[in-house]
C-alpha positions, 0 to 999 in steps of 0.5 A: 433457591440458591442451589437452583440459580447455581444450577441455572448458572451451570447450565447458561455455562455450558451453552456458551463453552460448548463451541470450544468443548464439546465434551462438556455437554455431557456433563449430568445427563448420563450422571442424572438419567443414572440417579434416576433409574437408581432413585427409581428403583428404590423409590428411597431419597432425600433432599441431602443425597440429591444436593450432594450429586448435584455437588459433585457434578458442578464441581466436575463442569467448575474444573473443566471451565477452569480448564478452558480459561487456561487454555484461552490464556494461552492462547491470547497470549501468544496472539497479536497485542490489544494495539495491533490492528490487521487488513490486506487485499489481494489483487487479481489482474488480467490484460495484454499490450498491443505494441508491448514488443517495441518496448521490450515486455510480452505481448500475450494475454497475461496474468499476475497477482499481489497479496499483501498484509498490512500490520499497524501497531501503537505502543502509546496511542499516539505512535505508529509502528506500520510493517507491510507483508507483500507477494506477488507474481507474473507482473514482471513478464508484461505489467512492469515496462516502466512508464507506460505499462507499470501497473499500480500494483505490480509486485514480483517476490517469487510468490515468497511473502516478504517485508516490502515495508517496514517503518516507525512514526511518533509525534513531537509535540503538537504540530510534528510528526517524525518518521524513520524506518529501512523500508519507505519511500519518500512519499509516504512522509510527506506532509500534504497529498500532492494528487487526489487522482486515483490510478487505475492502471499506471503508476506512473500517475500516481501523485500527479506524475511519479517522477522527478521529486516523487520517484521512489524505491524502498530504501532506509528514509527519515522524515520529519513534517509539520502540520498547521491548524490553517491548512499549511504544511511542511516536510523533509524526507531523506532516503538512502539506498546505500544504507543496508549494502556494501555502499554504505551511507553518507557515502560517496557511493551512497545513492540518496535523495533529500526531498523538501516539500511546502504545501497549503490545503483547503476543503476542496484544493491543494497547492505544493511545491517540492524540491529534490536534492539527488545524488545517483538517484534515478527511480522516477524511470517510472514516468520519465523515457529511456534517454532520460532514466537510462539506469533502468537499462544500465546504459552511463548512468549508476556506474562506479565511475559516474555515480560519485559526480552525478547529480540532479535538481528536480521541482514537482509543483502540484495542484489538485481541486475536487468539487464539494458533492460527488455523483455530479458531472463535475470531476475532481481534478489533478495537474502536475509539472516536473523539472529536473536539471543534471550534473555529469548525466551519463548521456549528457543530458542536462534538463528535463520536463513533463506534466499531467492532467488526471480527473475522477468521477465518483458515485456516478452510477452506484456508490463508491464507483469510480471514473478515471481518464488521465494523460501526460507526458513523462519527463524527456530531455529537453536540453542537453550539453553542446555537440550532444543531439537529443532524441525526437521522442515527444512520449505522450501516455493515457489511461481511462478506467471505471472501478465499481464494488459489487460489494463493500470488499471486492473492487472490480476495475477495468481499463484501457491505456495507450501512447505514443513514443513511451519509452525510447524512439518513434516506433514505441505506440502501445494500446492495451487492455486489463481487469483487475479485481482486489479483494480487501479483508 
């Protein structure tokens, strides 16, 4: 009885390994199919000849299985540890601007893609260590005119797969958490979600307005927040862009920021106030006009004579509330307001504003969809020192979208976006179209 329960155990072995070894399929037949034709033909054979066949055969499937666990111990030992977890997305668009030449960027039908690869890997359970894989194309030509046609997913490599970001998270304690890496931006250390509007094209509205305190570049950045059982929350984020060249940081050419953000949220509403200390720092040209981000064009602002004086103060205040059933004419909403106030700005400005207004519908039609209608007006100079006149540019910027899933991986977005006087005069009207597809694994 022994003997054929191992039999049985042979054979369940051997329907298992065959996916990764075919050879072991052949294992008895032939080996059987001979000893019968031999038994057969003599007609002579006893229950020791039998056992012992079967022995041998068992012995030959036990040191291929053998084989096979090297192998697969090889293998995992050389794949991703037990604490690594993997997901991306690839992002498909197509659209075109009407206007785009006033603006400088291509007015032709276009093209671009992103794909990217997110690695999170703990190493106490408690930790986090995030490394983003990213590469795009074809954004640059047409989807990349800061503020009013940056899509939200543009990314120019090349097409060469980079490290676009790269940081460590631990906790300290019950209530902090600390951050540091040479790739972040400033927001993703915050403490509280300063926007629930999801963009569908502009990143621009990304955090109810990505300018004065919000506006990123990738750069070295530490932060520490702290979190509170009754819905209070802290942080304070520094970035340095001088860090990882030849500016060095904490330097007088280094260009860094210190963000300081205080915020309350509750179930279904959020109220924050964020302070920014700048030095040479432009990168919230992301919703703001030419005049008042000119580094984005090289024109008085980031120069060696200028960037050692140059200084900025800027206020982000946020508030968003989203009611407490979706599927509902009722739609979340988002409010933002920034000032920004300059020392020695390379057009001599000294003060600056702009708002946003963004709401979402979801699970209108289907599940998981999405409605999105935002507008705004980037940050413009509103104050400039004596004998300086300011531009008669009052930019104004919309986008309106619907995002669906065909399924729960593949999301399918089209939109329109528009505005008048975007960027640097009064002949800057745009109004254009796009579809974007992102496919998530």
């Amino acid at each position: 009885m022994k003997l054929f329960k191992q039999m049985l155990v042979a054979g369940a072995a051997v329907s298992l390994i065959a996916p990764l070894a075919a050879q072991a399929s052949d294992v008895n037949i032939e080996g059987m199919n001979s000893y019968s034709r031999s038994k057969k033909a003599s007609q002579r054979f006893d229950s020791k000849s039998f056992v012992n066949e079967i022995s041998e055969d068992l012995a030959i499937l036990k040191g291929r299985v053998d084989g096979l666990e090297a192998q697969q111990n090889n293998f995992e030992a050389g794949s991703f540890s037990e604490t690594t977890t993997f997901d991306g997305k690839a992002v498909m668009a197509i659209g075109a601007t009407d206007g785009g030449n006033e603006i400088g960027t291509d007015e032709k039908l276009g093209v671009g893609y992103v794909y990217q690869i997110n690695l999170n890997t703990s190493f106490t359970g408690d930790d986090n260590l995030y490394v983003r894989l990213k590469a795009g194309d074809g954004f640059e030509e047409r989807f990349e005119s800061k503020p009013s046609i940056y899509h939200i997913e543009a990314k120019d490599t090349g097409s060469a797969l980079n490290v676009d970001k790269i940081w460590y998270t631990f906790p300290i304690g019950e209530k902090f958490e600390a951050t540091v890496g040479p790739k972040i931006e400033n927001y993703y250390m915050l403490a509280a979600t300063p926007s629930v509007y999801k963009p569908g094209v502009l990143k621009g509205f990304k955090l109810g307005g990505h300018s004065s305190a919000f506006g990123a570049s990738t750069s070295t950045g530490a932060g520490l927040k702290y979190v509170a059982d009754n819905g209070f929350a802290a942080s304070t984020t520094f970035n340095s862009k001088g860090a990882d060249d030849s500016s060095g940081l904490f330097t007088d050419q280094d260009q860094n920021k210190v963000n300081t953000q205080v915020a309350y949220t509750a179930d279904n509403y959020h109220l924050s106030a964020t302070y920014s200390m700048q030095n040479g720092w432009n990168s919230w040209s992301y919703y703001s006009t030419g005049d008042l981000a000119s580094g984005a064009s090289n024109v008085g602002w980031g120069s060696s004579s200028t960037l050692e004086t140059t200084q900025a103060d800027a206020v982000a205040l946020r508030a968003w509330w989203r009611p407490e059933e979706t599927g509902t004419a009722t739609p979340s909403i988002s409010v933002g307001w920034d000032t920004i106030s300059f020392s020695n700005h390379g057009n001599n400005i000294t003060e600056g504003s702009g708002y946003f207004v963004g709401f979402n519908w979801s699970d209108m039609f289907q599940a998981e969809d999405r409605i999105g209608i935002a507008f705004g007006q980037p940050m413009k100079a509103t104050q400039a020192e004596s004998g300086t006149t300011l531009s008669e540019v009052d930019p104004f910027v919309w986008e309106a979208y619907y995002s669906f899933r065909p399924n729960d991986s593949i999301e399918i977005t089209p939109a329109i976006y528009g505005g008048s006087d975007v960027k640097s005069d009064t002949a800057d009207d745009i109004f254009g179209a796009m579809l974007t597809t992102t496919f998530k694994f």
